[in-house]
C-alpha positions as a Markdown table, in Angstrom:
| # | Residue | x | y | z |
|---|---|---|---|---|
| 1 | Unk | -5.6 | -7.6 | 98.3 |
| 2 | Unk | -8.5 | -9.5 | 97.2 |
| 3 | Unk | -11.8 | -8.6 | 95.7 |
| 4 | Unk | -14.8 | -8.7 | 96.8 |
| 5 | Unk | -16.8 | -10.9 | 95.3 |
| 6 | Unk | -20.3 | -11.2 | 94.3 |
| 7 | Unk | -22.7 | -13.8 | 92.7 |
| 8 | Unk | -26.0 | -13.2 | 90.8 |
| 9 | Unk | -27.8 | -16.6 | 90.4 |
| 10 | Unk | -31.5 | -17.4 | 90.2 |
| 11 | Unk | -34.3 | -19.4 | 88.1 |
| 12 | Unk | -34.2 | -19.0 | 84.7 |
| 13 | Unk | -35.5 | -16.2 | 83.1 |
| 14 | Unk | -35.8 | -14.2 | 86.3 |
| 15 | Unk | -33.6 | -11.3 | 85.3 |
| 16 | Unk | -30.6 | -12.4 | 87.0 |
| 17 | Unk | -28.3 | -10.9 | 84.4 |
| 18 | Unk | -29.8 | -7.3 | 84.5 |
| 19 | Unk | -29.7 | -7.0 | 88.0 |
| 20 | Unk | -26.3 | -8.4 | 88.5 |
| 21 | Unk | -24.6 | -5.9 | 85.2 |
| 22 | Unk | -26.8 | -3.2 | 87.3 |
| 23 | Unk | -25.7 | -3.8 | 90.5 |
| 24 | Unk | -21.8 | -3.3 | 88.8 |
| 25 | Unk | -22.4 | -0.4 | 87.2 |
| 26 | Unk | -23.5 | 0.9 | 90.7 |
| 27 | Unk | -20.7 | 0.3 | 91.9 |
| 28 | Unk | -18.3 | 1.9 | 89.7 |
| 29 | Unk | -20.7 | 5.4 | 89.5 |
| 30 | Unk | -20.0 | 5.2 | 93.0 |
| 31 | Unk | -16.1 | 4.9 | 92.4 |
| 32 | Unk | -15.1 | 1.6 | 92.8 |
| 33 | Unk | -13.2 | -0.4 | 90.2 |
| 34 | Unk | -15.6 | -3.2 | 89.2 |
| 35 | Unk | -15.6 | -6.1 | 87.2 |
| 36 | Unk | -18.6 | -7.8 | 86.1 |
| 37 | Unk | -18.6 | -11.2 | 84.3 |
| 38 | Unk | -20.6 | -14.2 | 83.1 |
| 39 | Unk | -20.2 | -17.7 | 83.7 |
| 40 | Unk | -23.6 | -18.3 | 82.2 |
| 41 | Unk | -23.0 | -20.5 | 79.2 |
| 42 | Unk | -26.1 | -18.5 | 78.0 |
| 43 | Unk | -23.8 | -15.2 | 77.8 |
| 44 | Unk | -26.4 | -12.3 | 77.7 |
| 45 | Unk | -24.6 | -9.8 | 80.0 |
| 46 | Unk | -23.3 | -8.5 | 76.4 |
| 47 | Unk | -26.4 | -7.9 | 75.6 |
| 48 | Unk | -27.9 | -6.6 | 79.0 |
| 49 | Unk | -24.6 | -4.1 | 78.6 |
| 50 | Unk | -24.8 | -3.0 | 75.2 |
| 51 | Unk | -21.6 | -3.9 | 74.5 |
| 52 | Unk | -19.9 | -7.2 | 72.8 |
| 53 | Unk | -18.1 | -9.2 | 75.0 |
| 54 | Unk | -15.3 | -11.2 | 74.9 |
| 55 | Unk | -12.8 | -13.8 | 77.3 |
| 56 | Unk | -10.7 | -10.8 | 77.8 |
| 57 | Unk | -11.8 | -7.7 | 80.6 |
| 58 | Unk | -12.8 | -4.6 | 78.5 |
| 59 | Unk | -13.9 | -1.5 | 79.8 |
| 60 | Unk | -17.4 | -0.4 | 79.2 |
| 61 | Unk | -18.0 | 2.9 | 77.3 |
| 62 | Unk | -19.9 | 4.9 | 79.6 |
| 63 | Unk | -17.3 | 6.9 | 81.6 |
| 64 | Unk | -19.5 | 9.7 | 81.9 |
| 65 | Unk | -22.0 | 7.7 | 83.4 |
| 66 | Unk | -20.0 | 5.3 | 86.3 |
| 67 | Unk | -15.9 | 5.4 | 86.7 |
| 68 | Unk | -14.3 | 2.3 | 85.6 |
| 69 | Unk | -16.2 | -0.6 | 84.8 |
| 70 | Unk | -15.1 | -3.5 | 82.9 |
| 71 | Unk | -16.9 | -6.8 | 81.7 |
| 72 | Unk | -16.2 | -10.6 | 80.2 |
| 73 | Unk | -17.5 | -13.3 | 79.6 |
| 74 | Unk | -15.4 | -16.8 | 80.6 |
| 75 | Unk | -14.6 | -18.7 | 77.8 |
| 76 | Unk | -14.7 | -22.4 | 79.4 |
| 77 | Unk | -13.9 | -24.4 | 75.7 |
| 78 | Unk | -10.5 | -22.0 | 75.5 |
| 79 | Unk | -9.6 | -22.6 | 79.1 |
| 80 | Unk | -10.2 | -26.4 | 78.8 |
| 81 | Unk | -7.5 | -26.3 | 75.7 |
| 82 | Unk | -5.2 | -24.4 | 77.7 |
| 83 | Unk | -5.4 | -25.6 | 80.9 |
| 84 | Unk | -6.8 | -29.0 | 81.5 |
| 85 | Unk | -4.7 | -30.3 | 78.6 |
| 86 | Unk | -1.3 | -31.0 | 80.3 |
| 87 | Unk | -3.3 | -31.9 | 83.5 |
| 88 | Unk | -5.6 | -34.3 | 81.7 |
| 89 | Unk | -2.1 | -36.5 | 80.0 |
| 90 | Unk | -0.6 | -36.1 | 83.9 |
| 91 | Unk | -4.3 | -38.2 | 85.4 |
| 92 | Unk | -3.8 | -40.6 | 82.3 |
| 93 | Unk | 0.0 | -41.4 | 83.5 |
| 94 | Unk | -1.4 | -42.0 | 87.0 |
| 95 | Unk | -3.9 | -44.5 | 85.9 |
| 96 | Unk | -1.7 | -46.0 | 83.7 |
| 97 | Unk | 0.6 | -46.6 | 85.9 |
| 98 | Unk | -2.1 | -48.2 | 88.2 |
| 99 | Unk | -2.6 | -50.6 | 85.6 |
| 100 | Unk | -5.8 | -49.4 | 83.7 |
| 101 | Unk | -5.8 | -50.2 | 80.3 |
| 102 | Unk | -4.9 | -47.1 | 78.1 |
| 103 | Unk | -8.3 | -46.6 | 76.5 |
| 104 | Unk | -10.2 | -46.6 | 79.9 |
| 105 | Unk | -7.6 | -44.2 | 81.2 |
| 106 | Unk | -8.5 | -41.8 | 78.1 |
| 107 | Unk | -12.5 | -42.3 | 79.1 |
| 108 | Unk | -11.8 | -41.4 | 83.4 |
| 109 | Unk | -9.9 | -38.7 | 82.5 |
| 110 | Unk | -13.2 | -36.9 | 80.8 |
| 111 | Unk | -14.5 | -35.8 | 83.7 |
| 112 | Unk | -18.2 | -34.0 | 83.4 |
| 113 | Unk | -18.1 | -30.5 | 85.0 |
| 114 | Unk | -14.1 | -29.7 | 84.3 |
| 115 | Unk | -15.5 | -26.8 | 82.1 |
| 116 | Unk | -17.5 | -25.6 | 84.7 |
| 117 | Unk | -14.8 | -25.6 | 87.1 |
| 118 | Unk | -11.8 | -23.9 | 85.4 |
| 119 | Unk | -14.6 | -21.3 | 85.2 |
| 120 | Unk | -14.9 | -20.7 | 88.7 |
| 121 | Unk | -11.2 | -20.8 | 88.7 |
| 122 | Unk | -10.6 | -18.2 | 86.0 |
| 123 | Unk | -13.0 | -15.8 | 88.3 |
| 124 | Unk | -10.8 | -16.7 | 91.3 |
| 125 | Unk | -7.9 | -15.6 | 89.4 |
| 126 | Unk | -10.0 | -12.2 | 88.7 |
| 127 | Unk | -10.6 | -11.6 | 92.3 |
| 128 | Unk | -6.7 | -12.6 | 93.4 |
| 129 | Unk | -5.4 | -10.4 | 90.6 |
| 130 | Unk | -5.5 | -7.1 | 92.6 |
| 131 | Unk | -6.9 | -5.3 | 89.8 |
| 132 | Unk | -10.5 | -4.5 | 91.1 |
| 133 | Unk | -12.5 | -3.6 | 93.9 |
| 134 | Unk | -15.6 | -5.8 | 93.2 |
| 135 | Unk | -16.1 | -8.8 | 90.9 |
| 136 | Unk | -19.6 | -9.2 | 90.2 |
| 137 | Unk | -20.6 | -12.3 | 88.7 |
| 138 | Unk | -23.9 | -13.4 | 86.3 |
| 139 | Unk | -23.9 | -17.4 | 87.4 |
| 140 | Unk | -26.3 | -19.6 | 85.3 |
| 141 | Unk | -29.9 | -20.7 | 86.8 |
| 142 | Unk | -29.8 | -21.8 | 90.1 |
| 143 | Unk | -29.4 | -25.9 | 89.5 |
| 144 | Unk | -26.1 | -25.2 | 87.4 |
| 145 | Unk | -25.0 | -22.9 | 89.8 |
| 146 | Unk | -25.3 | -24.9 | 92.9 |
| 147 | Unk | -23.3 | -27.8 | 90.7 |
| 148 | Unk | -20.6 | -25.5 | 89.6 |
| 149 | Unk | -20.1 | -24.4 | 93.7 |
| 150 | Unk | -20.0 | -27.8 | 94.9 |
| 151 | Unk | -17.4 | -28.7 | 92.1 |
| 152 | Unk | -14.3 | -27.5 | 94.0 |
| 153 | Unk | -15.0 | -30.0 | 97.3 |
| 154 | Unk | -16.1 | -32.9 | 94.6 |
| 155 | Unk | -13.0 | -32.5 | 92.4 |
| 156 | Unk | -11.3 | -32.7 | 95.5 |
| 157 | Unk | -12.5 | -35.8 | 96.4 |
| 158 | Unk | -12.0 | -37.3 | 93.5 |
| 159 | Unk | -8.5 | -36.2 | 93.7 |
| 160 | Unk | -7.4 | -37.7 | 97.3 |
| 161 | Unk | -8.8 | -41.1 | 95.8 |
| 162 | Unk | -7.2 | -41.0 | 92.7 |
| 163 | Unk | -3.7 | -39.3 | 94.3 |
| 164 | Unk | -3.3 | -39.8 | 97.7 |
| 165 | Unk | -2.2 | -36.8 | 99.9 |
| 166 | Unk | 1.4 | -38.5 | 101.0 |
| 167 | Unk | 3.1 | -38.1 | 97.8 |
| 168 | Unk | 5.4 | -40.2 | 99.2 |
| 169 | Unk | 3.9 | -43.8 | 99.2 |
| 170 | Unk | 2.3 | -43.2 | 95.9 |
| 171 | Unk | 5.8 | -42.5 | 94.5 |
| 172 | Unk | 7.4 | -45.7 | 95.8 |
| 173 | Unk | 3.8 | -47.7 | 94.6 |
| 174 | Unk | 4.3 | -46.4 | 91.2 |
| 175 | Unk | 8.0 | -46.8 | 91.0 |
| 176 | Unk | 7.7 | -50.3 | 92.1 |
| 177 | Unk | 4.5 | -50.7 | 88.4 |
| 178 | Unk | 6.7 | -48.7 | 86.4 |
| 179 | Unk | 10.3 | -49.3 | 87.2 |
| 180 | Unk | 12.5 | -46.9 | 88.6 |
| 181 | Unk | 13.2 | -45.2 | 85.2 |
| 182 | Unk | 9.4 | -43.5 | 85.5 |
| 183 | Unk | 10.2 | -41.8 | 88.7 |
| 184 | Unk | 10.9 | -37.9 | 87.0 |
| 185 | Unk | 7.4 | -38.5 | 85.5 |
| 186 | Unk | 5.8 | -39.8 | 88.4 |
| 187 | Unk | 7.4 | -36.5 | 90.3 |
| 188 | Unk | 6.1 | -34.1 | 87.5 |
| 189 | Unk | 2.6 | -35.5 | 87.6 |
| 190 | Unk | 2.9 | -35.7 | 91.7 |
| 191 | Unk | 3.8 | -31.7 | 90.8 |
| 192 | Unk | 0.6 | -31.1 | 88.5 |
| 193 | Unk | -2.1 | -32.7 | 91.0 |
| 194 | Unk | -0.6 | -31.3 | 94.0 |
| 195 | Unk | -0.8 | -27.5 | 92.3 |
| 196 | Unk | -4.2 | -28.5 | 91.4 |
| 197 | Unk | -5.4 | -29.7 | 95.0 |
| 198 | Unk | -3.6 | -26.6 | 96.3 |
| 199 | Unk | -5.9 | -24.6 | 94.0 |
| 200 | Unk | -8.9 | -25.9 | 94.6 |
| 201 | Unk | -8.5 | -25.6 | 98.7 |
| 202 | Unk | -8.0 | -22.0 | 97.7 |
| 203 | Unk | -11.3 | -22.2 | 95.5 |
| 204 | Unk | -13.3 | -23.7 | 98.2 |
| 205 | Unk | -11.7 | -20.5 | 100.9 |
| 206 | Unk | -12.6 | -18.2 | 98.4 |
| 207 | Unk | -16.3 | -19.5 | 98.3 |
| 208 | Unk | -16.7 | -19.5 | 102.0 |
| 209 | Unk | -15.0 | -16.3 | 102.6 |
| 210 | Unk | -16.9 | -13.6 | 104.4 |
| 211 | Unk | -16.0 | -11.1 | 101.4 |
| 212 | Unk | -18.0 | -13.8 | 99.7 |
| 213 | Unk | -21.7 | -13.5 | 99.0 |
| 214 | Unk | -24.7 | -14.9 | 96.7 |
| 215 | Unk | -27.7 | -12.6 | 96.0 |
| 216 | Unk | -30.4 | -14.7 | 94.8 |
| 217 | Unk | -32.7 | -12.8 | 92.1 |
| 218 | Unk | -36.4 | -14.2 | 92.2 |
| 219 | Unk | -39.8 | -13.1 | 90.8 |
| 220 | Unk | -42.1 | -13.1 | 93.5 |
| 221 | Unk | -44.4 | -16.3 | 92.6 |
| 222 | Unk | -44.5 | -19.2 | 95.0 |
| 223 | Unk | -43.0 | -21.3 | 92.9 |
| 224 | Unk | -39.7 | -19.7 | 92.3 |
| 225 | Unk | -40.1 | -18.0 | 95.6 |
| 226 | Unk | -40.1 | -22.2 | 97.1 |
| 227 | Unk | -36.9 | -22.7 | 95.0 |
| 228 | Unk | -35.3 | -20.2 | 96.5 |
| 229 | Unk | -35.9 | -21.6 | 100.1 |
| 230 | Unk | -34.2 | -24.9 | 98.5 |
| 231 | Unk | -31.2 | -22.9 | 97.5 |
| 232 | Unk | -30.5 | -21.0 | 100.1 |
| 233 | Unk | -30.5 | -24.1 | 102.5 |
| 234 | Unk | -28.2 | -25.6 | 99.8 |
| 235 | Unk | -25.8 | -23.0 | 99.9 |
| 236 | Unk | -25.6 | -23.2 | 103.8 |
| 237 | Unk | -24.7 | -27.0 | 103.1 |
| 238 | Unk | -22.1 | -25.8 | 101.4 |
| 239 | Unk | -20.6 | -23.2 | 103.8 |
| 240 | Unk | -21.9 | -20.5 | 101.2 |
| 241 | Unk | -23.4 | -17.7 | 102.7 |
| 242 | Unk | -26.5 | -15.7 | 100.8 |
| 243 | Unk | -26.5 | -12.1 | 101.7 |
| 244 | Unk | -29.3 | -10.7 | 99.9 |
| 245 | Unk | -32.7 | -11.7 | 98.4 |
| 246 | Unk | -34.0 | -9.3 | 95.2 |
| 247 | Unk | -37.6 | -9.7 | 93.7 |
| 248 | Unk | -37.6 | -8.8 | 90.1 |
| 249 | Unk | -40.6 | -7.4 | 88.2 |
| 250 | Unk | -42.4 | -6.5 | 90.9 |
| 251 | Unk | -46.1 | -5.2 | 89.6 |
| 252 | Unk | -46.5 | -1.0 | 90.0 |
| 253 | Unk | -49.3 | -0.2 | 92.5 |
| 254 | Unk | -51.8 | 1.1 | 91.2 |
| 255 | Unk | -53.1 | 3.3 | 93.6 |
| 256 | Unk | -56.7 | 4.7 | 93.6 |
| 257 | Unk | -56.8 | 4.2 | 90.0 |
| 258 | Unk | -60.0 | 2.0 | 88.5 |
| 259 | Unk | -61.0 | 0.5 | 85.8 |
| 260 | Unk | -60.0 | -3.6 | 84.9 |
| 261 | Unk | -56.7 | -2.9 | 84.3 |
| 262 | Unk | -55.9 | -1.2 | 87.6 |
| 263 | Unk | -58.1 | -4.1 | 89.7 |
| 264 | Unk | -55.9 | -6.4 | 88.0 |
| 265 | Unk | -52.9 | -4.7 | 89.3 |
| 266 | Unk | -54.2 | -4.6 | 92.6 |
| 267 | Unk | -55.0 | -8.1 | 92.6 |
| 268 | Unk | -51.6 | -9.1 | 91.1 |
| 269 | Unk | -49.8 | -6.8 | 93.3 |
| 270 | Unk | -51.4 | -8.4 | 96.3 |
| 271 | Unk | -50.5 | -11.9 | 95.5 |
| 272 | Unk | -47.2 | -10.7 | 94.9 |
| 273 | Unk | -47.0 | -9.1 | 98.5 |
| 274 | Unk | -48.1 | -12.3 | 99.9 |
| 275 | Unk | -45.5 | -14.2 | 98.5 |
| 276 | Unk | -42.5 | -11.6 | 99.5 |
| 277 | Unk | -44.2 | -11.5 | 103.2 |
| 278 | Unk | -43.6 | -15.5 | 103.2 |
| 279 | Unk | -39.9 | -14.7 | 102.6 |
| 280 | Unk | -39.2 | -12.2 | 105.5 |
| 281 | Unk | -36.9 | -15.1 | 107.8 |
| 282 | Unk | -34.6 | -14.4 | 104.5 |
| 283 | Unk | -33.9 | -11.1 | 106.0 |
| 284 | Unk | -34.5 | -7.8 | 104.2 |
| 285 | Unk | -36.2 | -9.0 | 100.1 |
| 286 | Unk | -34.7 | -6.0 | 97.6 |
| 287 | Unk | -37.5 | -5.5 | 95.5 |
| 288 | Unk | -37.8 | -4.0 | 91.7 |
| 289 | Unk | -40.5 | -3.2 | 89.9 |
| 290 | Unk | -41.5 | -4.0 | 86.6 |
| 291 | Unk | -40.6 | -1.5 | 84.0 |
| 292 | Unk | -42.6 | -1.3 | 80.5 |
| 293 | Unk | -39.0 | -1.4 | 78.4 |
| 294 | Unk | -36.2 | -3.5 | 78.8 |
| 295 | Unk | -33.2 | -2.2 | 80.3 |
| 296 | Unk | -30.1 | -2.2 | 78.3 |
| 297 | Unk | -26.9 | -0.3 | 78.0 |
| 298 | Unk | -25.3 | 1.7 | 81.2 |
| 299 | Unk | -28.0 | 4.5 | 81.4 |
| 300 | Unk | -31.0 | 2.4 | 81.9 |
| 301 | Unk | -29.2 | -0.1 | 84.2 |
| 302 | Unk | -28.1 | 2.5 | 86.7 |
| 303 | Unk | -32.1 | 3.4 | 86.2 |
| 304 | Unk | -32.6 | 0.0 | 87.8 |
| 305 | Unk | -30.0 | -0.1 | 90.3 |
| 306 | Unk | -31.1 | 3.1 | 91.8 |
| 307 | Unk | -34.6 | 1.6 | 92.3 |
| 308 | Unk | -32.8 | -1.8 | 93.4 |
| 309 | Unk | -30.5 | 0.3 | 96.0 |
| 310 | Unk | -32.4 | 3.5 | 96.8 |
| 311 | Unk | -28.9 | 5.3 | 97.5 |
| 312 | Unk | -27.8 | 2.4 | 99.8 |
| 313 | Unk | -24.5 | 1.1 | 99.1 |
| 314 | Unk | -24.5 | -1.8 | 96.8 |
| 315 | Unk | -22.5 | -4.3 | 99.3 |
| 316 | Unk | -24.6 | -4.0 | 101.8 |
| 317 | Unk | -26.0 | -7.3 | 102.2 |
| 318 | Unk | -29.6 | -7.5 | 103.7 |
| 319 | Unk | -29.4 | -11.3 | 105.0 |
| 320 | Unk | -29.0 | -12.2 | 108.4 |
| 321 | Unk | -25.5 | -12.7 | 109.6 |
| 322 | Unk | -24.0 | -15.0 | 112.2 |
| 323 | Unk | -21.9 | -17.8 | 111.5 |
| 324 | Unk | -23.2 | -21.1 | 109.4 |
| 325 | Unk | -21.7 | -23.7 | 112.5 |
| 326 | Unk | -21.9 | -22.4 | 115.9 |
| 327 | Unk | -21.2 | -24.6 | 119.0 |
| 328 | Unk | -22.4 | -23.5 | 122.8 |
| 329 | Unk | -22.6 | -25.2 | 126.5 |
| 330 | Unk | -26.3 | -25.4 | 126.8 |
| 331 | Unk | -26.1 | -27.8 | 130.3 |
| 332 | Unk | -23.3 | -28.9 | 132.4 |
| 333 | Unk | -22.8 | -32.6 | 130.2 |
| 334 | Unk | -24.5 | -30.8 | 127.0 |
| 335 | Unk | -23.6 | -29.2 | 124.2 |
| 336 | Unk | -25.3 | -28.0 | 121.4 |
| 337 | Unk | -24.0 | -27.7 | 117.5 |
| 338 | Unk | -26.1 | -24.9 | 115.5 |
| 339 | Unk | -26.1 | -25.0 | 111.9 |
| 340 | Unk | -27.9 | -21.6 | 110.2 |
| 341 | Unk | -29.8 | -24.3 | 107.6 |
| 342 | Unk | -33.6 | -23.1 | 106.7 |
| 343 | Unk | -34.8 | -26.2 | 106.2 |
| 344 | Unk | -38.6 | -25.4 | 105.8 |
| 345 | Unk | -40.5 | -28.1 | 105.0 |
| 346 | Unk | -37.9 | -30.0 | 103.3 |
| 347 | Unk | -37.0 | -34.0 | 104.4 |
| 348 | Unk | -34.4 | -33.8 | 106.7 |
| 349 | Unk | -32.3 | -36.8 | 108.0 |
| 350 | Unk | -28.6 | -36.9 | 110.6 |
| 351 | Unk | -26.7 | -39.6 | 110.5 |
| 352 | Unk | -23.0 | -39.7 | 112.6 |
| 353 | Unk | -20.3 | -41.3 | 110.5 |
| 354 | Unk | -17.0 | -41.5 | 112.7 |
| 355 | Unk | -16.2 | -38.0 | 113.8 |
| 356 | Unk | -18.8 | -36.3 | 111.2 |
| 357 | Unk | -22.1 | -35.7 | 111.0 |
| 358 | Unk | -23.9 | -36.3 | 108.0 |
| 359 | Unk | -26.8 | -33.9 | 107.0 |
| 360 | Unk | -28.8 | -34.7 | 104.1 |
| 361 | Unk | -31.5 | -32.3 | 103.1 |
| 362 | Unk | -33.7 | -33.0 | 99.9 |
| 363 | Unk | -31.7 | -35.3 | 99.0 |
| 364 | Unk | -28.2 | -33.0 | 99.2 |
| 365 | Unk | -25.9 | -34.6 | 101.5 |
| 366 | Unk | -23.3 | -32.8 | 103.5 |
| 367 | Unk | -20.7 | -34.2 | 106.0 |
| 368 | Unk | -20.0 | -31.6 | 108.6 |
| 369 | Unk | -16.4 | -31.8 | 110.6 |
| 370 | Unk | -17.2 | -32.3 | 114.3 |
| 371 | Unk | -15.6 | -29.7 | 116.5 |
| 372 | Unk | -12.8 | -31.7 | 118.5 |
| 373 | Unk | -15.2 | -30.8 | 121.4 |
| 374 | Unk | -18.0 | -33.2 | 120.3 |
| 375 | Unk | -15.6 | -35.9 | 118.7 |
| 376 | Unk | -16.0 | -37.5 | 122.0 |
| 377 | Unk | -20.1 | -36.7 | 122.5 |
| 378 | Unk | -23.1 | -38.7 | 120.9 |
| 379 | Unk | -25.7 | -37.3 | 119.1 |
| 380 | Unk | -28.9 | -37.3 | 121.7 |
| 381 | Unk | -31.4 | -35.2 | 119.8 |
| 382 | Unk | -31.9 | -32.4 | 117.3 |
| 383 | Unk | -34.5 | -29.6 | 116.2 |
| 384 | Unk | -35.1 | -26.5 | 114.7 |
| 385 | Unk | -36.2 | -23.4 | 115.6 |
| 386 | Unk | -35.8 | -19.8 | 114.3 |
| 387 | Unk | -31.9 | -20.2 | 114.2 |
| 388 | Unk | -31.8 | -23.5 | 112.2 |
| 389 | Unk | -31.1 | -26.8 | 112.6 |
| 390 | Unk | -29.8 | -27.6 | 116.8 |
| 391 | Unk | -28.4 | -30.8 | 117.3 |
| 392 | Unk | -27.7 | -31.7 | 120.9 |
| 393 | Unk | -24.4 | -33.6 | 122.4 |
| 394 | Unk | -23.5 | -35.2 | 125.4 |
| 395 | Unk | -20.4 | -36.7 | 126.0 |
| 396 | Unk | -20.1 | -40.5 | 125.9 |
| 397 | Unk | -17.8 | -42.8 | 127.7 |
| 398 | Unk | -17.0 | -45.3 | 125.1 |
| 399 | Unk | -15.6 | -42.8 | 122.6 |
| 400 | Unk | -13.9 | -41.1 | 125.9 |
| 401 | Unk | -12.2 | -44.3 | 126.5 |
| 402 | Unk | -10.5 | -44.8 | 123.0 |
């Protein structure tokens, strides 16, 4: 059975890392069998543990504290020698055989984000292995996070181009450039690519499963508080769904106290209060307040996770649920396609492209499968409202008549 999975990603420097190593050791105080691991290049969760870390799971001295919690850190240079090595000659035989000269075949086959990726894939392996309950993961700031999820649909992409899916045809194409002699290599490589496009349609399932979910870490200023708006629409382009919103370093309330120091609370606190309000539509907003040392080792993280949780259980996500793509009958000839995108005040722009429609927001472009129902309708409007983005169909007789 698989874990379930959890991502901790957020702007730099938000505390990202000591709430997601907190949110683990929650969970295994409360008797579940977590993992927690980075993918961060940065690798701080060591520190925010208290413990070195290493590419292989280690349990976390602290049994007294929580049950069974274990930590890592993903090595990406080590998996790139051992795994994209044998994979890397098989995409150079494929090009070859296509007729690119040997030394541009060497240059395609570097392709920028391969660390990245066999990182997410060494965390689905974690979550496949049966070993754990929960796999709680420190991402990197929110830009290289949203890269590294949209890696498994861009890789493949780039595969079907390079390697069509009919194995087949390609096998009689390169037989007939390399002679018949090649075929066993051609079938090996076929082998390699097709394990490897297998894999990342499992990647991409694993990402939109509903045991799947992002909690996005913020500090409550408008500017990181905007960013999260952007990612969280992002994520929804992507089929990811975000479960959970936590404000970090929240200011104490001061109370009745006076004096500059406490007016300066107030008035921070205030501001702070105004910017969380503006985030309510994100469901529920976890907040944690500010604490004058920095938490480290398994003591003073379950400190934080109890003010983070409050006795609630860890997994319980506080986002509004619901599917991302809904369609319903809104009118005898109309139908209406509902995507759970909180666009804001971001540039938005629909385009139809055969039996897709393309959504680009900010500049992120996503190409959403039409039902079969509305294959066969035309686009005739769109808006949003509290739900999202509704874009309206109506069946049209030219595409009815092919």
């Amino acid at each position: 059975m698989s874990a379930r999975l959890l991502l901790f990603t957020g702007k730099g420097g938000v505390g990202k890392t000591t709430l997601a190593a907190a949110t683990a050791a929650a969970l295994a105080a409360g008797g579940r069998k977590t993992l927690v691991v980075s993918t961060d290049p940065a690798h701080s969760l060591g520190d925010a543990l208290g413990v070195p870390l290493s590419g292989q799971a280690a349990e976390v001295d602290g049994a007294d504290l929580f049950g069974s919690l274990h930590a890592a850190q993903v090595d990406p240079r080590a998996l790139v020698d051992e795994a994209w090595r044998d994979l890397r000659g098989h995409l150079r035989t494929v090009l070859a055989g296509a007729g690119v000269d040997e030394l541009d075949a060497e240059e395609l086959t570097v392709l920028p984000g391969v660390e990245e990726l066999l990182s997410l894939t060494e965390v689905q392996r974690l979550v496949r292995a049966g070993t754990w309950d929960v796999v709680v993961v420190d991402c990197g700031p929110t830009a290289e996070t949203l890269r590294l999820l949209a890696l498994p649909e861009a890789f493949a992409s780039y595969l079907e181009r390079l390697f069509p899916t009919h194995r087949r045809v390609v096998r009689g194409l390169l037989a007939g450039v390399a002679g018949s002699g090649s075929v066993e290599r051609w079938d090996a490589t076929a082998d390699a690519l097709g394990r490897l496009a297998e894999n990342l349609d499992q990647l991409r399932a694993l990402l939109a499963s509903p045991d799947t979910g992002v909690r996005l870490v913020l500090t409550p200023e408008r500017v990181v508080a905007a960013e999260t708006r952007r990612t969280v629409t992002a994520l929804a382009l992507q089929g990811i769904r975000v479960d959970g919103v936590v404000a970090n370093r929240v200011v104490p309330h001061p109370g009745a106290g006076a004096g500059p120091a406490a007016d300066w609370l107030r008035t921070r606190r205030a501001e702070q209060d105004a910017v969380l309000a503006e985030l309510a539509d994100l469901g529920e907003v976890r907040a944690v307040e500010h604490r004058a040392a920095e938490p480290v080792g398994p003591a003073a993280l379950l400190d934080v996770a109890e003010g983070l949780y409050r006795g609630r259980d860890p997994l319980e996500g506080t986002a509004p649920g619901g599917p991302l793509l809904a369609v319903e009958r809104t009118g005898d000839l109309e139908y209406t396609l509902r995507l759970a995108l909180r666009v804001g005040d971001s540039d938005l722009d629909l385009a139809r492209v055969g039996d897709e429609l393309a959504v680009t927001v900010d500049g992120r472009r996503k190409l959403v499968a039409l039902p079969s129902l509305l294959k066969r309708c035309a686009v005739t409007g769109a808006e949003l409202d509290d739900t999202g983005l509704a874009v309206r169909f109506a069946p049209d007789p030219e595409l009815w008549m092919r």
